[in-house]
Structure formats: C-alpha cells, structure tokens
N, C-alpha and C positions, 0 to 999 in steps of 0.2 A: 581275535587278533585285532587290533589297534587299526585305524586305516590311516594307509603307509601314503606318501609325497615322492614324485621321481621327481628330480630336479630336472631329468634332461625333458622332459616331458612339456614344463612350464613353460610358458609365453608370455608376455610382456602384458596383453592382452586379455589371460584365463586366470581365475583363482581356482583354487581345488575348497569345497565345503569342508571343514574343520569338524566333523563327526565321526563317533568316533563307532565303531561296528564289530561285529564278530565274522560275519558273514559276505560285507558288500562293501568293494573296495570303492573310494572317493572319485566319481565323474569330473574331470578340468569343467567349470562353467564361463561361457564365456561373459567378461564383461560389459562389452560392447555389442550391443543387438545389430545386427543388419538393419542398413536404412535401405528403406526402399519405395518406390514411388507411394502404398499404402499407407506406410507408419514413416515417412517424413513430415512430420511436424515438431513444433518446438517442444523443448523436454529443455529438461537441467542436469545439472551433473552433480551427485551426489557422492560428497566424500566421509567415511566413514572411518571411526577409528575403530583398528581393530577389537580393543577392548569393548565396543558396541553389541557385538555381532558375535561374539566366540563360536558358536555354533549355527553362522550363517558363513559367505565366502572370505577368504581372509587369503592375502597373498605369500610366499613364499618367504620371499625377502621382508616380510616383517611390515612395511608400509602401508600406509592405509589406503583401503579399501575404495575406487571410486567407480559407478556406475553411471548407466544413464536411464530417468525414468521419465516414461513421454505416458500419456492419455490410454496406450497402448497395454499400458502396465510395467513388469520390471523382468527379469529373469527370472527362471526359476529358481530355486533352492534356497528361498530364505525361511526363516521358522514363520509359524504364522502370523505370530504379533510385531514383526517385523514388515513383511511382506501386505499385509491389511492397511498398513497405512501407508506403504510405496506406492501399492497401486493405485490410490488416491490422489495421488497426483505430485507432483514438487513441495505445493505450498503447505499442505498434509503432511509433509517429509519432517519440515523444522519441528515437530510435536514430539520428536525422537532425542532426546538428549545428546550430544553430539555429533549432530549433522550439519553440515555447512551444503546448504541448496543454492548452487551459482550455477550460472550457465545457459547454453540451450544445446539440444542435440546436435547441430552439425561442429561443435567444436567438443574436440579430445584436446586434454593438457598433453604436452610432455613432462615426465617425471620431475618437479621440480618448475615448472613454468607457471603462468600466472591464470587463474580463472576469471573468466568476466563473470562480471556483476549481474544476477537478474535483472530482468526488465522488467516493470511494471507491468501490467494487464488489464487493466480498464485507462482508458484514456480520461485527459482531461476534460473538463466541463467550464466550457468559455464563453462568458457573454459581455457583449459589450453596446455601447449605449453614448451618443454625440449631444453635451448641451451644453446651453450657451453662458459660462460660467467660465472663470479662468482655474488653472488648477490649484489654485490652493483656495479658492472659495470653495470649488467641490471637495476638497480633504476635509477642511472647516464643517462644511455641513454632513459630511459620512462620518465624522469622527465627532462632534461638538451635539449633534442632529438628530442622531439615530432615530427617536420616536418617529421623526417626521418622512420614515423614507422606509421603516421595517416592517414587513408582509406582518399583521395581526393574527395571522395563523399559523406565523412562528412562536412558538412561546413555551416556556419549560415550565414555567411556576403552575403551581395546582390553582391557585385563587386567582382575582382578577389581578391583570400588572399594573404596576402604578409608576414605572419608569423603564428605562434604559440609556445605558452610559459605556464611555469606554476610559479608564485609567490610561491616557497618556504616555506613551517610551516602553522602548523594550521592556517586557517581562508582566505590564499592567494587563488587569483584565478588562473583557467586555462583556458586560453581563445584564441583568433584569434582575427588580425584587418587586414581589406585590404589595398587595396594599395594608398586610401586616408586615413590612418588611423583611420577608425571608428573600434572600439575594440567593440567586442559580447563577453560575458561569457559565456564557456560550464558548469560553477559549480564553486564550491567552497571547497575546501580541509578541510577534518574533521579531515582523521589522517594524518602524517609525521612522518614515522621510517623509515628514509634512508638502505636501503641494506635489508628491510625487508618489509613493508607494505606503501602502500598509498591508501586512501579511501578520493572520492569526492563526490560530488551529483552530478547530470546531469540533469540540465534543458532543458527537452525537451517535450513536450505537444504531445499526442495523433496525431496530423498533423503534428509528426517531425518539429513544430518552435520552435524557441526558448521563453522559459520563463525567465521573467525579475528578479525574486526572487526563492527562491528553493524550496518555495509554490509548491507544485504539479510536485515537481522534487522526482526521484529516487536515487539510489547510484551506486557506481562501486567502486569493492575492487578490488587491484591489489596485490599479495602475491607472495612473491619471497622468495622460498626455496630450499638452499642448496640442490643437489640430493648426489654430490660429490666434490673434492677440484677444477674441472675445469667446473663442470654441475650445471645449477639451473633449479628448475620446476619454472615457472610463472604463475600464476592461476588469470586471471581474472573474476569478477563473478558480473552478474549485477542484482542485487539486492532490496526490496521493492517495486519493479514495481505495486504494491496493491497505489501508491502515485499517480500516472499518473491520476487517476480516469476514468471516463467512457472513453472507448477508449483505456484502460491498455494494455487487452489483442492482442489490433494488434498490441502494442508493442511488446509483450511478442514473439509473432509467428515470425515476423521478426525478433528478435535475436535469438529466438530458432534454435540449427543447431548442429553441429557437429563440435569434436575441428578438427585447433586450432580455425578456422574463418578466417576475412580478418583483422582483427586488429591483432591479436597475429600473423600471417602470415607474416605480412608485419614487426613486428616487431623480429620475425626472424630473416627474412633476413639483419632488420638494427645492429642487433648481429652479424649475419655473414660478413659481409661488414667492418664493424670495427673493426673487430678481423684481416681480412685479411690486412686491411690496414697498 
C-alpha cells in the first residue's frame, strides 16, 4: 500500500517524505530544527521546488519545499545525493539545480514573504596609504603608470614581461604581454572616475592562475581622496573574494596583512619619485 498523507495531521511547519512503501507508513519531518544555544549559528534557508526532491520532503499544499541548513547539517530524510551536498553546507547547496540559498538561521519566511539575501563570508581586504600628490596625479600614475608601482611577483605571462597598461573607461582592460607579445588580462574595468575612483575585477583562481572570463574573478576598488590641497589618502580594498569559490579563503589569508602592503608601498614610492623628478 501506497504511503497515505492525513491532512489533519499537517503543520505549517512538517512535510511528510513522498515515498512510497508497502509496509511503513510516511513520518511528518519537521522543517525547521530547534535552535538552541549548541546549533545557533548562521545557516540559510533553502528553498526547494518540489519537482527537485520527489522522493525527499515535499509539502501538502503543493508549495515548495523550504528548510534550514546550518554546519550542523540538515534533517533527516533526504535521499542521499541530496542530503551529501546539504550537509555541506549552504554554499555547496547552489550545486543542486534549483535551489535558491538566502538567508541565515534565525529568520523563517512567512508563506509568501521576502527572503534576505546572503551575506558574504570572508571580509574585505583594505589597505590604504597617505602621499603627497593631489588626486588626479595619483589616478594619472595608477592608471597611466602601472609598471612603476606593480609588485614584479605579480605576473601571469610564462616568459619575461615587457609591459603593463590599462585601456581607459568602463569595459577597457588591464592587462600585461611579454616580450613576444602574448597579452594576459588581470580584469576588466567596471568603474572610471579619473582623480577619484577605479574599480576592476581580478581574474585570478584559487592557484593564483589566471582566469580567462571574470566568472569566478573578484574585484579591487582603488579610492583617492583628498586628505589636503597637496595630500591624498588612496584606499585600495579587495573585495567579493566570496567569487574565487572553494579556495577563496587562501586568498583571503594572503592578502590579509597590515597597510600599506607591497602594492600601495611600491606605489608610494612611484609618487615620490615623480614628485622629485
């Protein structure tokens, strides 16, 4: 026999597992785990369309499916190739074809109400660096400059490099070719406010190579402000590293550091060199 659904049973709260038996009737699971001082921490809330899951929990009325899955792991009664990748965590969850992963554990929807957005999980990486240039000579020389200010043990190209440039206005690249001219892109230019801001992506993958699209690149904002009529702060800050995917975080460790760094350092010095000149 078929395993049977009591409607008076159902709760707003439970789904019954959709399998189907001869012998053992369908357990109500509940959706929502008990929070408690042990297992509060953040988790997300995973909505599922039924059509995902057939033979995992599926609700009464037809709607879909949403749970909460925290470090903890998830409920019981999913099949296992379902379930292997919940307990993996949230961001392991989007691997599933129609999953929408928002949220954190202390917030339930009501039926029809709005989900918040994840949050990010590695913070940003902020450094900044005071010299004595107005802001748009330091734009001039970050953007016009590049050789003169870029760490030499950054570099994509296999052979020795023989430049570095940035393409000018939204959408231009910044990139390096060596000395047979094969050109690599670091990224792609989003904003262009001369004497105030530039923000690119950075195509670089988890192994420091390069990537061929900005798929799985992060960003780098670069802010030049005014301190005084002959001082500018520069604020580099690298940013969305949640894009890198697995792997993010040994990015995150390697740039984490103390200002200014060896980029805003070297960039310094091509302030002061210039000025002196």
């Amino acid at each position: 026999m078929a395993a049977t659904f009591s409607a008076s049973r159902a709760t707003p709260n439970t789904a019954t597992p959709c399998r189907a038996s001869s012998s053992v009737t369908a357990r109500p699971i509940p959706l929502v785990a008990p929070v408690t001082k042990a297992t509060r921490r953040p988790a997300s809330v995973i909505v599922l369309s039924p059509s995902l899951v057939p033979s995992g929990p599926c609700r009464l009325d037809g709607e879909p499916v949403a749970l909460r899955v925290s470090r903890t792991g998830v409920e019981p009664g999913w099949r296992p190739g379902v379930r292997a990748v919940l307990d993996r965590g949230p961001s392991a969850a989007r691997q599933l074809g129609g999953i929408r992963c928002r949220g954190r554990a202390d917030t339930w929807p009501e039926r029809g109400g709005p989900v918040p957005e994840q949050t990010q999980t590695l913070p940003d990486v902020r450094k900044s660096v005071t010299v004595a240039a107005t802001p748009g000579e330091c734009f001039k020389v970050f953007t016009e400059r590049p050789a003169d200010w870029w760490p030499p043990s950054h570099i994509l190209v296999r052979k020795e490099r023989a430049g570095l440039a940035f393409e000018g206005g939204v959408g231009g690249r910044y990139y390096e070719w060596d000395v047979e001219g094969t050109e690599i892109a670091w990224g792609q230019v989003l904003e262009w406010e001369p004497g105030r801001r530039v923000v690119m992506t950075w195509r670089i993958d988890p192994n420091w190579q390069s990537l061929p699209t900005d798929d799985g690149a992060s960003q780098i904002e670069v802010d030049f402000e005014a301190v005084d009529a002959e001082h500018t702060l520069v604020t580099l800050a690298h940013v969305k590293l949640d894009r890198h995917g697995p792997g993010a975080e040994r990015i995150f460790k390697a740039l984490d550091g103390p200002s200014p760094g060896e980029t805003l350092e070297r960039f310094a010095r091509a302030i002061a060199k210039g000025s002196a000149s």
